[in-house]
C-alpha positions in Angstrom: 10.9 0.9 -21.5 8.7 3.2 -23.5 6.1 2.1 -26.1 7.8 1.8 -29.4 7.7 3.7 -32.2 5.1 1.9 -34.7 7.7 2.9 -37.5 11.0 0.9 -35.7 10.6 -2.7 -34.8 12.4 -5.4 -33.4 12.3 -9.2 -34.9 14.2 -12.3 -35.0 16.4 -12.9 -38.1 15.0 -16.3 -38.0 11.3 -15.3 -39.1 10.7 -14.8 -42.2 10.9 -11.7 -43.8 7.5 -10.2 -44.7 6.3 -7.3 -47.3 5.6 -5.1 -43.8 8.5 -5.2 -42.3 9.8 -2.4 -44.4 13.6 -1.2 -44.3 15.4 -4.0 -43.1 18.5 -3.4 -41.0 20.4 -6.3 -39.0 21.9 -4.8 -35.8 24.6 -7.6 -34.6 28.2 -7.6 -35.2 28.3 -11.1 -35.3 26.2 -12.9 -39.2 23.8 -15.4 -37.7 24.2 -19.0 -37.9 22.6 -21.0 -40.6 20.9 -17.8 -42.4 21.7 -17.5 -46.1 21.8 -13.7 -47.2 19.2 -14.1 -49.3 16.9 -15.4 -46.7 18.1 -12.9 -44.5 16.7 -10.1 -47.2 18.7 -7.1 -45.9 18.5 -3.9 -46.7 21.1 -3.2 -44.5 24.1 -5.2 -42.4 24.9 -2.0 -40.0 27.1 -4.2 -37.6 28.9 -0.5 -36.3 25.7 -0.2 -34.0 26.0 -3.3 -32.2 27.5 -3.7 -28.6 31.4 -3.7 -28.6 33.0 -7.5 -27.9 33.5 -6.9 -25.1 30.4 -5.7 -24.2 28.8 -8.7 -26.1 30.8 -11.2 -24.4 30.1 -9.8 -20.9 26.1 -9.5 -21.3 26.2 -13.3 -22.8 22.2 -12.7 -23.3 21.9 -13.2 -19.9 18.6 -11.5 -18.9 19.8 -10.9 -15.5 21.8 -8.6 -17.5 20.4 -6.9 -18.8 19.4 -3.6 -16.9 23.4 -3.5 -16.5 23.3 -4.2 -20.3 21.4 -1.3 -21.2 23.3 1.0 -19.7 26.6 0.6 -20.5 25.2 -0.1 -24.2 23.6 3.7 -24.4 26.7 5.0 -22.9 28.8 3.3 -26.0 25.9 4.4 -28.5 26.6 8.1 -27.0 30.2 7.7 -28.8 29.2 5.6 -31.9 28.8 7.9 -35.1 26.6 4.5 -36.1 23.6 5.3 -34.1 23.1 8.6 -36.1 23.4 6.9 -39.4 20.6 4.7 -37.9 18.9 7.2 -36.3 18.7 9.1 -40.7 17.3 6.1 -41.6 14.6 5.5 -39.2 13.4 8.9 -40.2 14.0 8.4 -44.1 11.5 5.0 -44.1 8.0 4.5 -43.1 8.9 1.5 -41.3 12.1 0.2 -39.7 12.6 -3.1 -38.8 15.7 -3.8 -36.7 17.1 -7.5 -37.1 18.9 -9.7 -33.9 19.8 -13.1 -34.2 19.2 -13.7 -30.5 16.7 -16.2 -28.7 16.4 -13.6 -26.2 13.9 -10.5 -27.0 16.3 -8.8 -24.2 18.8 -7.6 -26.5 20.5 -4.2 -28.5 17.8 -4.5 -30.5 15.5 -3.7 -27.9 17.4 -1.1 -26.6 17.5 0.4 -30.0 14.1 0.4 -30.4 13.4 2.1 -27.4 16.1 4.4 -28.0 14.8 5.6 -31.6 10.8 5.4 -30.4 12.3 8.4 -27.3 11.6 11.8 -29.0 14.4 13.8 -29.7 15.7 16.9 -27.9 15.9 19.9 -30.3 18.5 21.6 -28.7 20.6 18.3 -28.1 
């Protein structure tokens, strides 16, 4: 994966929320057990982003996985109208931080990170 972007981030739900995490977007379909929405201080629930159930349920954050994962994951982001939405928002804040609820770093947050920090193709 590429370095990321130092304006979209990956983190676990489960941390606290701090003043640098900027614009704060969970990417999971699925709210995370036991956190409160106000703990969870969102900005943003986009679940649309997030793998497909059956994708979900197939991966089952196992890491061996996840290569397999990624890209069938891209190829659904390709189709999801989501992913630009995400993409506008990225660009609209200094900072992006993109929320999972996995114990796993090796998730579509990951992916998504790496996925934004790629430059973009002009003529695309």
């Amino acid at each position: 994966m590429s370095a990321p972007s130092p304006n979209v981030v990956a983190k676990r739900i489960y941390e606290p929320a701090e003043p640098d995490d900027g614009f704060r977007v969970l990417v999971d379909r699925l709210w995370p057990r036991g956190v409160s929405h106000e703990r969870a201080a969102l900005d943003l629930w986009l679940k649309e982003v997030a793998p497909s159930a059956e994708l979900r349920v197939w991966f089952d954050h196992r890491d061996d996985r996840f290569a397999e994962f990624t890209r069938r994951y891209l190829a659904e982001l390709e189709l999801n109208p989501a992913f630009a939405e995400l993409r506008s928002l990225v660009a609209e804040h200094a900072k992006t931080t993109l929320l999972y609820g996995a114990k796993s770093p090796l998730n579509e947050a990951a992916v998504l990170v790496d996925l934004l920090a790629a430059p973009t193709d002009p003529g695309a």
